[in-house]
N, C-alpha and C positions, 0 to 999 in steps of 0.2 A: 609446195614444201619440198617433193622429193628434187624437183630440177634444181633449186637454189642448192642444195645438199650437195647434189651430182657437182655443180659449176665449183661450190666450195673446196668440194677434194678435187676436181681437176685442174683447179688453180695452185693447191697447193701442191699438188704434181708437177707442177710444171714450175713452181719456184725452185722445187729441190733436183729439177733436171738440169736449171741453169746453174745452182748452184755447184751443183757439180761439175758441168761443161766448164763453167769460171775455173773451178779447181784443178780439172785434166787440164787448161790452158795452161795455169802457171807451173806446173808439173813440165809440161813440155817443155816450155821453153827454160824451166830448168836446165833440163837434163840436154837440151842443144848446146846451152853455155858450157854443159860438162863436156859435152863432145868436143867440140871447139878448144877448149883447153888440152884436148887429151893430146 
């Protein structure tokens, strides 16, 4: 019980790592586009 527990929140850590990594991506390459323009 406790390890299925432990795997559950370190899954769910690790989705909301990617979903962030995704986010800083598009961030970035925003802000390249904004340099590029400048």
């Amino acid at each position: 019980m406790m390890t299925t527990k432990k795997n559950i929140q370190t899954k769910n850590l690790s989705s909301q790592k990617l979903r962030m990594w995704k986010l800083l991506r598009k961030s970035s390459i925003k802000q390249k586009k904004l340099f590029e323009n400048l």
